[in-house]
N, CA, C and O atoms as a Maestro MAE file, in Angstrom:
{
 s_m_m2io_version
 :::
 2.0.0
}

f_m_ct {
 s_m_title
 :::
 protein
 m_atom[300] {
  # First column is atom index #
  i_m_mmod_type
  r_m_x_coord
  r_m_y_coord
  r_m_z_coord
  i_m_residue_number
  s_m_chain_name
  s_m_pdb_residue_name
  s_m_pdb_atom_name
  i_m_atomic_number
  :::
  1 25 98.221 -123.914 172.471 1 A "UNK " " N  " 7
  2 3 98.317 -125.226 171.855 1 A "UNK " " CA " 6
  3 2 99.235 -125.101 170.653 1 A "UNK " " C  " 6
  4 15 98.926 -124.325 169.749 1 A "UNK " " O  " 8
  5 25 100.558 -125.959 170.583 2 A "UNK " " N  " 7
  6 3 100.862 -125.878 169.231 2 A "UNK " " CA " 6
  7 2 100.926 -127.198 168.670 2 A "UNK " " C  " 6
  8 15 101.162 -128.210 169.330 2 A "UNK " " O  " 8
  9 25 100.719 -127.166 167.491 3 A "UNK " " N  " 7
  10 3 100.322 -128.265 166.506 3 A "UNK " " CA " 6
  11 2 100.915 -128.691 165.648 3 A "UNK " " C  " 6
  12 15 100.688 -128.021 164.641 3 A "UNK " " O  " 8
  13 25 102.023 -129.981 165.347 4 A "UNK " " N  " 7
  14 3 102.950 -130.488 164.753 4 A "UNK " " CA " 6
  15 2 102.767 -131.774 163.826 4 A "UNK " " C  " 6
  16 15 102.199 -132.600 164.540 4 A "UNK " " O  " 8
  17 25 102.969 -132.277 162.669 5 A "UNK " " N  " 7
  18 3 102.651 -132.914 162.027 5 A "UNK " " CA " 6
  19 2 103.863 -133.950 161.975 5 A "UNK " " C  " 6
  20 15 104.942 -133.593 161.502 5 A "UNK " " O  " 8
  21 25 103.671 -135.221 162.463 6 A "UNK " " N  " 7
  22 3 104.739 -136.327 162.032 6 A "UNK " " CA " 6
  23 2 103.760 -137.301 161.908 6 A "UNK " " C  " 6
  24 15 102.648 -137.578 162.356 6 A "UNK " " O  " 8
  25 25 105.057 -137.948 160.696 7 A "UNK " " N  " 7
  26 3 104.581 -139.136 160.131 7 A "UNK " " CA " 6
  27 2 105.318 -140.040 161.086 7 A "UNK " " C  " 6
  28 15 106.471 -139.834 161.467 7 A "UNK " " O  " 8
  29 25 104.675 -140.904 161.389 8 A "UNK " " N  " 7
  30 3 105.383 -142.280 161.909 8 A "UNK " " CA " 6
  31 2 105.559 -143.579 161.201 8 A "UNK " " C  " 6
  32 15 104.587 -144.267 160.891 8 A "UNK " " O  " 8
  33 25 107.023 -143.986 160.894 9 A "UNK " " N  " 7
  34 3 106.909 -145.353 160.435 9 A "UNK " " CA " 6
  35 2 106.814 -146.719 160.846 9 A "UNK " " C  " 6
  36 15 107.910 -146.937 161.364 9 A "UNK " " O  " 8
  37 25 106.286 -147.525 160.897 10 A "UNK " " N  " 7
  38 3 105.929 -148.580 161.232 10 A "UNK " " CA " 6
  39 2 107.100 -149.752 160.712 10 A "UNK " " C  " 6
  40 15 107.613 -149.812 159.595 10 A "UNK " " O  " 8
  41 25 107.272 -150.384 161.537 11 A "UNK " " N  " 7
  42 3 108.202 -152.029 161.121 11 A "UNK " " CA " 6
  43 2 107.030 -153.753 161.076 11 A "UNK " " C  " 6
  44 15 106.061 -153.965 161.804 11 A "UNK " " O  " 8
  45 25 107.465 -154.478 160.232 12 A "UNK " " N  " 7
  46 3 106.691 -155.598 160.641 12 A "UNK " " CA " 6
  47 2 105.437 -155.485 160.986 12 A "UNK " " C  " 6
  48 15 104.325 -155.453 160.460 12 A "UNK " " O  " 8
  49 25 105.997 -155.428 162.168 13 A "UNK " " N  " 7
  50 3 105.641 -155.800 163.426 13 A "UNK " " CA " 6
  51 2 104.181 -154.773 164.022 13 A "UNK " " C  " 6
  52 15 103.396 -155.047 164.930 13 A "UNK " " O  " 8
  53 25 104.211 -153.736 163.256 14 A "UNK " " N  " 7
  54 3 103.244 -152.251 163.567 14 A "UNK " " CA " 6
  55 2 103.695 -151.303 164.953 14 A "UNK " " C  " 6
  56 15 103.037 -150.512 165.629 14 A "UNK " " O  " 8
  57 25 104.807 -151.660 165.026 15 A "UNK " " N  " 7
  58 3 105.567 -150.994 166.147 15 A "UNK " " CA " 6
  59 2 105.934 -149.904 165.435 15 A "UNK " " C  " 6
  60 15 106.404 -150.148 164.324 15 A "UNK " " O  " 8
  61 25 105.826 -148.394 165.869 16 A "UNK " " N  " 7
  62 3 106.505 -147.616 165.599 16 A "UNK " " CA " 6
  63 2 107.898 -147.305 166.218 16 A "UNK " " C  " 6
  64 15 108.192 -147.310 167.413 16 A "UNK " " O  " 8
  65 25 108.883 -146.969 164.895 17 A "UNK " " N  " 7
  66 3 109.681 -146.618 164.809 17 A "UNK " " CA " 6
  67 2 109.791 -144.789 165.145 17 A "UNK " " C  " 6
  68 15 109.090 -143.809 164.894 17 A "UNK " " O  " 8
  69 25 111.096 -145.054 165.846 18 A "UNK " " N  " 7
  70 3 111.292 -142.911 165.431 18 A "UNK " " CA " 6
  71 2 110.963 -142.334 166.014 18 A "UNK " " C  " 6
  72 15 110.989 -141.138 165.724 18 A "UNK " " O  " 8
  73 25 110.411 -142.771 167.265 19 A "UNK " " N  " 7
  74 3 109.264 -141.883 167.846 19 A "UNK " " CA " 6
  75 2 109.699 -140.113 168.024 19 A "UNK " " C  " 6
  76 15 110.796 -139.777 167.578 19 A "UNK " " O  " 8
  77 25 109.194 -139.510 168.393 20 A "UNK " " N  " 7
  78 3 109.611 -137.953 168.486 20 A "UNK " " CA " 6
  79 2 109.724 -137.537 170.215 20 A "UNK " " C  " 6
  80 15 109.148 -138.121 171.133 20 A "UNK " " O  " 8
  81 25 110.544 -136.487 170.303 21 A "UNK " " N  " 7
  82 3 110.890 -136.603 171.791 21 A "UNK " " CA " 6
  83 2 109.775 -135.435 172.061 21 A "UNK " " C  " 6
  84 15 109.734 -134.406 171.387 21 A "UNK " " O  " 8
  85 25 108.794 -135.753 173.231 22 A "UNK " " N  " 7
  86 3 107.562 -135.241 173.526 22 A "UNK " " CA " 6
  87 2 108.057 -134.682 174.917 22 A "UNK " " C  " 6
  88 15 108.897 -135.289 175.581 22 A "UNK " " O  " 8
  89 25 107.577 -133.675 175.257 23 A "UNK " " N  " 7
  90 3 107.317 -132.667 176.511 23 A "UNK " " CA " 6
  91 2 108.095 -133.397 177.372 23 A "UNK " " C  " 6
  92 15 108.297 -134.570 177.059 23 A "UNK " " O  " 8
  93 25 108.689 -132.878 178.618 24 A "UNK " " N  " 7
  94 3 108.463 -133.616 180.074 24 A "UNK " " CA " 6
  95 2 107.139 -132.816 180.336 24 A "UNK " " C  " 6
  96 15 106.742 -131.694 180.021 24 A "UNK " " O  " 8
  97 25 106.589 -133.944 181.098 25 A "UNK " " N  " 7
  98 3 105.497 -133.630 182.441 25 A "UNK " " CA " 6
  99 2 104.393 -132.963 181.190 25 A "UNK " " C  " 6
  100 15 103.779 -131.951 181.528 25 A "UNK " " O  " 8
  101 25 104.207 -133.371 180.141 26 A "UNK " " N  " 7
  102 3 103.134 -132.696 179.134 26 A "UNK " " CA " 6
  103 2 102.106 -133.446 178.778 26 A "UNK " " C  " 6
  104 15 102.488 -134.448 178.174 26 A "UNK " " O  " 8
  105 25 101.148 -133.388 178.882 27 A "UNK " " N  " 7
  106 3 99.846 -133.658 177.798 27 A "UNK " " CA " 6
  107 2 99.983 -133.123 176.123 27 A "UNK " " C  " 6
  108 15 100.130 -132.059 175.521 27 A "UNK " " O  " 8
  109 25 99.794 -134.969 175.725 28 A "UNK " " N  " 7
  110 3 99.862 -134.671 174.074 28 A "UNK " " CA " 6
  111 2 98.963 -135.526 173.543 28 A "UNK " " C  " 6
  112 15 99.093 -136.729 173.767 28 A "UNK " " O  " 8
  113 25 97.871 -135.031 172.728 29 A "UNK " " N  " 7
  114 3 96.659 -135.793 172.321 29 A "UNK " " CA " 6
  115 2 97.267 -136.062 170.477 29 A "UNK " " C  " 6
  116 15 97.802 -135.276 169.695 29 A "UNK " " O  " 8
  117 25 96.906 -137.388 170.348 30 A "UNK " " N  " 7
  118 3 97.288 -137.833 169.083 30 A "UNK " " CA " 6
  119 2 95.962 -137.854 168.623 30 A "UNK " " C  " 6
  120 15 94.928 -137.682 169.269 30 A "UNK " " O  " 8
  121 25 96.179 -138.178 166.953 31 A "UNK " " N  " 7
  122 3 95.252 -138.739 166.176 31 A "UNK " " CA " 6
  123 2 95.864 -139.457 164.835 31 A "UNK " " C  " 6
  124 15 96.408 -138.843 163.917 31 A "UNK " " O  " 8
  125 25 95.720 -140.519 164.882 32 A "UNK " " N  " 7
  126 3 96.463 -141.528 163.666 32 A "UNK " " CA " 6
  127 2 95.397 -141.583 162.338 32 A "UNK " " C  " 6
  128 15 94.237 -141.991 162.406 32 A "UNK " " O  " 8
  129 25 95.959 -141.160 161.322 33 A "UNK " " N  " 7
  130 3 95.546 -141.242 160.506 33 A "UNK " " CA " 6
  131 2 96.284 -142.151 159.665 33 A "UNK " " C  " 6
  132 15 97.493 -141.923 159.664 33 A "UNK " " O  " 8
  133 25 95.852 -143.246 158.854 34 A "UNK " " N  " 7
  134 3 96.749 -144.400 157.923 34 A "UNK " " CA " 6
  135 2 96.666 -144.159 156.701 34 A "UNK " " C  " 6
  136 15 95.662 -144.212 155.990 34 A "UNK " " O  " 8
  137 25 97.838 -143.856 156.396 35 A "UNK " " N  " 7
  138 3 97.952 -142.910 154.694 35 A "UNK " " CA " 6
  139 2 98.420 -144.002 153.846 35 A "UNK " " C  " 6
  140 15 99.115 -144.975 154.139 35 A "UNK " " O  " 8
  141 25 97.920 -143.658 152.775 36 A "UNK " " N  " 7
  142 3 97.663 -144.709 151.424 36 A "UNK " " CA " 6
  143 2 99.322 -145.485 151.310 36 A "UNK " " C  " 6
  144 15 100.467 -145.135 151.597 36 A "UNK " " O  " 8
  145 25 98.743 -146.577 150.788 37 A "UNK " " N  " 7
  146 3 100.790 -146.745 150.260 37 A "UNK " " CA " 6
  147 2 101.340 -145.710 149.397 37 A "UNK " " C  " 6
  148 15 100.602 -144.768 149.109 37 A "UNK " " O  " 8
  149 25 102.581 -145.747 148.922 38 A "UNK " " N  " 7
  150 3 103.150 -144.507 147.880 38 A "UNK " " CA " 6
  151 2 103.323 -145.558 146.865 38 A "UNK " " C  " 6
  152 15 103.339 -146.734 147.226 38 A "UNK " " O  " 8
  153 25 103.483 -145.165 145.356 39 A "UNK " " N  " 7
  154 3 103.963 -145.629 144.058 39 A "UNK " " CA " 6
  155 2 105.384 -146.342 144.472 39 A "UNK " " C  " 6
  156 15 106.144 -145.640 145.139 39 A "UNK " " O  " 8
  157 25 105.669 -147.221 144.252 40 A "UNK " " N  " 7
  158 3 107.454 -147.390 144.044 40 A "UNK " " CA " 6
  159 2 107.612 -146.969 142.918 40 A "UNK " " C  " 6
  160 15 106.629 -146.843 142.187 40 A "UNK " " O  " 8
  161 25 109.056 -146.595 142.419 41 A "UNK " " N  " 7
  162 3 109.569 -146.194 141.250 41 A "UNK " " CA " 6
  163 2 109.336 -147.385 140.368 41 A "UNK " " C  " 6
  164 15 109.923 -148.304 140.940 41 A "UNK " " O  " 8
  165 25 108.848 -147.793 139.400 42 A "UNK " " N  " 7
  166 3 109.103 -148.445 138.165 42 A "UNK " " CA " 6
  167 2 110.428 -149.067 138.095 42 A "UNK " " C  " 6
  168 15 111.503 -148.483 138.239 42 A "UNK " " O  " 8
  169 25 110.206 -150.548 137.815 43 A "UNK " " N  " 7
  170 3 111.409 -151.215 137.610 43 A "UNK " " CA " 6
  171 2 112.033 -151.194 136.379 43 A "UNK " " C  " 6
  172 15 111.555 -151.627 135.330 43 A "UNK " " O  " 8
  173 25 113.594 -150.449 136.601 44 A "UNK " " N  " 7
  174 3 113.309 -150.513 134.798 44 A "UNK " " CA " 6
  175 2 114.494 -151.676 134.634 44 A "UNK " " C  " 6
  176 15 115.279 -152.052 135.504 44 A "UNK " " O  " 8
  177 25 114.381 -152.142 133.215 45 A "UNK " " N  " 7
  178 3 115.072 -153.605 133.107 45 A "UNK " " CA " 6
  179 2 115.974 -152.915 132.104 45 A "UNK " " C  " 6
  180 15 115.795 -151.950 131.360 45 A "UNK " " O  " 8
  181 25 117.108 -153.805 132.347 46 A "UNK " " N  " 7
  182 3 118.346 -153.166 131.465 46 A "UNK " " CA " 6
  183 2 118.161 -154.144 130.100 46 A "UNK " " C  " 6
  184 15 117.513 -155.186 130.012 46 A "UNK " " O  " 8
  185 25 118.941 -153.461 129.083 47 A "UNK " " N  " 7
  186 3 118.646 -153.766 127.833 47 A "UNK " " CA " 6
  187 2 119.821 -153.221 127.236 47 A "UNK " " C  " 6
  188 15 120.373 -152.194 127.631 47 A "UNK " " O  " 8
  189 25 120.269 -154.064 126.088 48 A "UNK " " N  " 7
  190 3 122.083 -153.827 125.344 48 A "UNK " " CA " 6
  191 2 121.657 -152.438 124.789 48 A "UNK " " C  " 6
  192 15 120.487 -152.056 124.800 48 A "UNK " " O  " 8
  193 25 122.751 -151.675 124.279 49 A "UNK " " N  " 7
  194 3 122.574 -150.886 123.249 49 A "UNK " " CA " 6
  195 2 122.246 -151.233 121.875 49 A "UNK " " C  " 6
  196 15 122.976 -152.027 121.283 49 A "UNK " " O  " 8
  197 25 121.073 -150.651 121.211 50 A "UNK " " N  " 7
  198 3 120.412 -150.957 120.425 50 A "UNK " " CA " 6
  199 2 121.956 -151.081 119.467 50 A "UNK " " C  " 6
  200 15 121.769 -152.110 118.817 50 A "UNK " " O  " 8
  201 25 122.833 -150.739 119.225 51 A "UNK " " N  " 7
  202 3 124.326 -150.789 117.806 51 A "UNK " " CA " 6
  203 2 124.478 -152.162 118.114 51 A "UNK " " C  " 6
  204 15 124.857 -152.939 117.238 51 A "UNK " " O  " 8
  205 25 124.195 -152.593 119.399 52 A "UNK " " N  " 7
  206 3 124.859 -154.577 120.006 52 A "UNK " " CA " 6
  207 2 123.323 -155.346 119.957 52 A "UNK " " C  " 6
  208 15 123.351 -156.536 119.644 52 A "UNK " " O  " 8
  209 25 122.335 -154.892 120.172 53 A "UNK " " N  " 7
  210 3 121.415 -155.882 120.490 53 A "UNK " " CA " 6
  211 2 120.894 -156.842 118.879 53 A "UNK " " C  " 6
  212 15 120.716 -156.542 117.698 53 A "UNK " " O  " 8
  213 25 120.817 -158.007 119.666 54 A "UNK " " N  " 7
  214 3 120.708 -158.992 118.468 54 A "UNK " " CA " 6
  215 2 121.662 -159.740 117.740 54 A "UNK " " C  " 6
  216 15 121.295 -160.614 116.955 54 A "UNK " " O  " 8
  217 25 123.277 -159.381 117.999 55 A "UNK " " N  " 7
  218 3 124.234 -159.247 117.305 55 A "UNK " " CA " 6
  219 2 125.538 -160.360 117.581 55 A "UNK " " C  " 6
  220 15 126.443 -160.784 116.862 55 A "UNK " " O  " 8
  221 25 125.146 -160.588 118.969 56 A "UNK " " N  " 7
  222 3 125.585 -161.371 119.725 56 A "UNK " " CA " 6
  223 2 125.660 -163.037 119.419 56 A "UNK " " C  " 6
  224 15 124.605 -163.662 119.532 56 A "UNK " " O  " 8
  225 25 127.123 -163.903 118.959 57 A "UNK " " N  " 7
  226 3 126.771 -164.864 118.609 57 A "UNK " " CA " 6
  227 2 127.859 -165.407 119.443 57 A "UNK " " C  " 6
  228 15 128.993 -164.933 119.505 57 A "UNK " " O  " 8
  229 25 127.359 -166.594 120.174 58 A "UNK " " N  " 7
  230 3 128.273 -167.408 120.626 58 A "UNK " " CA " 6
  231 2 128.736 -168.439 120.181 58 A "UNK " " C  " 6
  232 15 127.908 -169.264 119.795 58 A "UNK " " O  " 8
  233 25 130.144 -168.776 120.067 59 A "UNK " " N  " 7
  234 3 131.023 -169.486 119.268 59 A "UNK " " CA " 6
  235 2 131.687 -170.659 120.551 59 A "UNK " " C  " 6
  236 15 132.306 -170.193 121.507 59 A "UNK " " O  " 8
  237 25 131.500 -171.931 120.437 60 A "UNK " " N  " 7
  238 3 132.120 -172.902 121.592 60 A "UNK " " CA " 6
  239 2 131.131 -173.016 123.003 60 A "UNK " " C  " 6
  240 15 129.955 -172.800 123.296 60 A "UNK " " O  " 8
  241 25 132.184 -173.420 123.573 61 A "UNK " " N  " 7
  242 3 131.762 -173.549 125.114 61 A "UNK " " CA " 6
  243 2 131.824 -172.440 125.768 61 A "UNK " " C  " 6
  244 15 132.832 -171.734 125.720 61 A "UNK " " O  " 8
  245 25 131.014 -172.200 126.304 62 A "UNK " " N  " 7
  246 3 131.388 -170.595 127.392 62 A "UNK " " CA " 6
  247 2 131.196 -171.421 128.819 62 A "UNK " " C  " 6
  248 15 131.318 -170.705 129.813 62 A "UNK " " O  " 8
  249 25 130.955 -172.614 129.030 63 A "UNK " " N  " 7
  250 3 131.022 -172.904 130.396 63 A "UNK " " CA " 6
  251 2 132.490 -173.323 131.088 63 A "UNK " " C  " 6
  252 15 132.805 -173.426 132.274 63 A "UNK " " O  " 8
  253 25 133.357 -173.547 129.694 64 A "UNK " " N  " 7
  254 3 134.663 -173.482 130.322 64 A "UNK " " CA " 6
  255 2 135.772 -172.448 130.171 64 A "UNK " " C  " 6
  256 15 136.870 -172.654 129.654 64 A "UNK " " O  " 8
  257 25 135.338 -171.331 130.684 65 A "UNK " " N  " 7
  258 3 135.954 -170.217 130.624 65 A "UNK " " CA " 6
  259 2 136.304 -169.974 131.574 65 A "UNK " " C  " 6
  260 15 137.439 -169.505 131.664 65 A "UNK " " O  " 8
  261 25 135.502 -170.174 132.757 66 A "UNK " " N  " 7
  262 3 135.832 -170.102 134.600 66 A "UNK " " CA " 6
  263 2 136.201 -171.326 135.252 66 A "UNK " " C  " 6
  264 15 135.260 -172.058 134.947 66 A "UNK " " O  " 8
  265 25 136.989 -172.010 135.964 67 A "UNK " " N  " 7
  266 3 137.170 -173.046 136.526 67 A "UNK " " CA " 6
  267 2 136.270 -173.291 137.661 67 A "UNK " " C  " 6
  268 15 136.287 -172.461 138.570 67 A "UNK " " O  " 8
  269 25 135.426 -174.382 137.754 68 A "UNK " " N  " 7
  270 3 134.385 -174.166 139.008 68 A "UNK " " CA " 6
  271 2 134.705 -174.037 140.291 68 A "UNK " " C  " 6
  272 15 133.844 -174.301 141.130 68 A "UNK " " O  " 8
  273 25 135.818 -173.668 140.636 69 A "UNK " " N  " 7
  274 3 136.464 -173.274 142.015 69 A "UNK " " CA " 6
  275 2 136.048 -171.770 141.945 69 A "UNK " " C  " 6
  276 15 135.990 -171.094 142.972 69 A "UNK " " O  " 8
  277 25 135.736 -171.216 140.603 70 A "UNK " " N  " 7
  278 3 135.800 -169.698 140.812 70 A "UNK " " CA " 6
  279 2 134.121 -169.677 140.993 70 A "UNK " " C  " 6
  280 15 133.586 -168.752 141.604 70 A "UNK " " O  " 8
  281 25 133.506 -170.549 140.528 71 A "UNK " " N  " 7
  282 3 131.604 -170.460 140.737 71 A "UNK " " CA " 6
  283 2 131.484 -170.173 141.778 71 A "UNK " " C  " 6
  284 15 131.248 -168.967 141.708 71 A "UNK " " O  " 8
  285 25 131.478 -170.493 142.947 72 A "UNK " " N  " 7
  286 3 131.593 -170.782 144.730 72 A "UNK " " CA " 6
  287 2 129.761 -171.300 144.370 72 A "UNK " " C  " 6
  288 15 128.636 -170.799 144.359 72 A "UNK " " O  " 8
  289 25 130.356 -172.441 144.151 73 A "UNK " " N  " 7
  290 3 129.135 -173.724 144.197 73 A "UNK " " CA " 6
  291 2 129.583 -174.810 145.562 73 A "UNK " " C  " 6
  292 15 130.663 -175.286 145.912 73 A "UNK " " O  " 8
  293 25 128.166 -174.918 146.109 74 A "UNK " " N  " 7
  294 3 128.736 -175.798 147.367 74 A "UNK " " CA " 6
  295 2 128.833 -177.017 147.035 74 A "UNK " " C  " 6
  296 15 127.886 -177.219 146.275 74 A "UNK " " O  " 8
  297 25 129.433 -177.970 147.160 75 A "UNK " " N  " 7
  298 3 130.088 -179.629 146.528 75 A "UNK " " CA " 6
  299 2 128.748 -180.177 147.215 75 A "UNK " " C  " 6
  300 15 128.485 -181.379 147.183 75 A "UNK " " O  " 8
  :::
 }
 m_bond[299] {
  # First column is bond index #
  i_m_from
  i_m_to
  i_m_order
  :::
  1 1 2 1
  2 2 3 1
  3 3 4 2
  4 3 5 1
  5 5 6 1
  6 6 7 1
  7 7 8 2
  8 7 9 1
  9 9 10 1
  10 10 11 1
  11 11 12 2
  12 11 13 1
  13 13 14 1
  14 14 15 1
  15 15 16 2
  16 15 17 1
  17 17 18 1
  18 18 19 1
  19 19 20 2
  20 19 21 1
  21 21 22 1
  22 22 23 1
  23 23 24 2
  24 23 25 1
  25 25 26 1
  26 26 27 1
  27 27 28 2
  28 27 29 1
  29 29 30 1
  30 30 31 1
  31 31 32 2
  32 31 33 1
  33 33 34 1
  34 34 35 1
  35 35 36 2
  36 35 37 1
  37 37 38 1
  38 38 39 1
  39 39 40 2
  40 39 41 1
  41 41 42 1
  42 42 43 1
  43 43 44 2
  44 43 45 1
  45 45 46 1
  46 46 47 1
  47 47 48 2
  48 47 49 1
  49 49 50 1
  50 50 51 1
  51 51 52 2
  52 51 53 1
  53 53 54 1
  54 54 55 1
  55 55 56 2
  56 55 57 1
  57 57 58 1
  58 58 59 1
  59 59 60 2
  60 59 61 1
  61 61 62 1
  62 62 63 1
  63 63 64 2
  64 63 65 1
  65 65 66 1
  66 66 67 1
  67 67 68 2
  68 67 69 1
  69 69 70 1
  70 70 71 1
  71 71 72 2
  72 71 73 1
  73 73 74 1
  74 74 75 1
  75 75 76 2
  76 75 77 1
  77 77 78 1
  78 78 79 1
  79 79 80 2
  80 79 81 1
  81 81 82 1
  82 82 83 1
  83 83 84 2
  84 83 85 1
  85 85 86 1
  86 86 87 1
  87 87 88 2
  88 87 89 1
  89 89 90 1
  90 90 91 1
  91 91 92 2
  92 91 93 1
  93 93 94 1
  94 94 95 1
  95 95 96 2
  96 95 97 1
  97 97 98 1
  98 98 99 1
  99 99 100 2
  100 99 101 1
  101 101 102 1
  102 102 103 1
  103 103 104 2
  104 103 105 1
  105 105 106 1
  106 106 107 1
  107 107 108 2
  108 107 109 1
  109 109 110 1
  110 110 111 1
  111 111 112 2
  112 111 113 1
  113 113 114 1
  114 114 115 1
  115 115 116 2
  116 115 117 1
  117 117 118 1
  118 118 119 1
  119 119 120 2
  120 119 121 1
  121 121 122 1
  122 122 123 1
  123 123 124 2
  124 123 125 1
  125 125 126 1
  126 126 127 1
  127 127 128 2
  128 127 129 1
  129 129 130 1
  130 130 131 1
  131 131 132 2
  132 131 133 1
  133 133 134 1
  134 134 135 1
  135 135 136 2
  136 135 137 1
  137 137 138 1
  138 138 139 1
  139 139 140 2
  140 139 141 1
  141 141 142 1
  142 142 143 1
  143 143 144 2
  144 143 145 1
  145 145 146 1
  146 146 147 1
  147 147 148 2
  148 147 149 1
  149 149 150 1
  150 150 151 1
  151 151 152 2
  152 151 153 1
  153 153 154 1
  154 154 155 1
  155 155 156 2
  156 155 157 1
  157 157 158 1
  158 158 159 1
  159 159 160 2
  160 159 161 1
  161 161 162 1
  162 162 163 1
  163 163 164 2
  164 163 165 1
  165 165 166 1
  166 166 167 1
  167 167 168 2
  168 167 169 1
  169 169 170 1
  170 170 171 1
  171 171 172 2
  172 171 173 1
  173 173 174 1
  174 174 175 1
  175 175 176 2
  176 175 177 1
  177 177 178 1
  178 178 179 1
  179 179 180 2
  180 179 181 1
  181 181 182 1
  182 182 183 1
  183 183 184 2
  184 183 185 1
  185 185 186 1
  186 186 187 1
  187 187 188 2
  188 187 189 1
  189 189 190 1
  190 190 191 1
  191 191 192 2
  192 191 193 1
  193 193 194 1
  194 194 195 1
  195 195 196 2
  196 195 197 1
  197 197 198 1
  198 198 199 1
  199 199 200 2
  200 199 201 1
  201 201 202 1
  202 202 203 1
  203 203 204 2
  204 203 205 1
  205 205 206 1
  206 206 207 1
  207 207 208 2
  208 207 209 1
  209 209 210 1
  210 210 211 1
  211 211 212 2
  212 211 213 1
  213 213 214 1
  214 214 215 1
  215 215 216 2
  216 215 217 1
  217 217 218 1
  218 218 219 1
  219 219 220 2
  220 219 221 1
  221 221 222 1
  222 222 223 1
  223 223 224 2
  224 223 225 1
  225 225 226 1
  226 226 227 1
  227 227 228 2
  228 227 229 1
  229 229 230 1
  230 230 231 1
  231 231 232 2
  232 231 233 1
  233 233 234 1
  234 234 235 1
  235 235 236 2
  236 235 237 1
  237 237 238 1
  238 238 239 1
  239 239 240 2
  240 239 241 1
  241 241 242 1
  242 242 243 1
  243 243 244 2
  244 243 245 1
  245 245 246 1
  246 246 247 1
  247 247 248 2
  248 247 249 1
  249 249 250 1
  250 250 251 1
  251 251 252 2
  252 251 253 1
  253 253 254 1
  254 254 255 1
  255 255 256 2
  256 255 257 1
  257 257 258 1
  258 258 259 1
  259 259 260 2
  260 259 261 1
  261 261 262 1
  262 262 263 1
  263 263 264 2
  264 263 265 1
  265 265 266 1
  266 266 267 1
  267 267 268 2
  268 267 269 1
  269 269 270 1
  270 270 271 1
  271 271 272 2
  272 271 273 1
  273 273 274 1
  274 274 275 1
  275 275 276 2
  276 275 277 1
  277 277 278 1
  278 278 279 1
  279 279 280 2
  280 279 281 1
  281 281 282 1
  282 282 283 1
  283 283 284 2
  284 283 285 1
  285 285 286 1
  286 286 287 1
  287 287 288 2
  288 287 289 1
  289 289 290 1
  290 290 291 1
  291 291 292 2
  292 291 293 1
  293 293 294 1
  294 294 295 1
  295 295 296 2
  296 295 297 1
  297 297 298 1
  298 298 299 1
  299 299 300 2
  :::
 }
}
């Protein structure tokens, strides 16, 4: 008997993906075990450099700096 460990991933749907290429003409006994979710990484949020933050003053219009042909706004 030899004994191999894969993870299988799942879509949607609970269809596995990936499957692994198994024996011809073989007997293969599974056992599914459903493993915890994992952590995602932490979102990290961007932020000015502390020498710029706060510092920032706007002077006029800044909405006419781009011509709205360059927005790609639908009419």
């Amino acid at each position: 008997m030899h004994a191999e460990r894969v993870v299988l991933i799942t879509d949607q749907a609970g269809n596995p993906t990936n499957l692994p290429k198994l024996p011809p003409n073989g007997r293969v006994e599974a056992i599914f075990l459903t493993l915890e979710p994992t952590e995602s990484a932490p979102i990290h949020h961007r932020r000015p450099h502390p020498d710029i933050a706060g510092k920032t003053r706007i002077s006029g219009n800044i909405l006419d700096t781009a011509s709205t042909a360059d927005w790609n706004l639908t009419q």
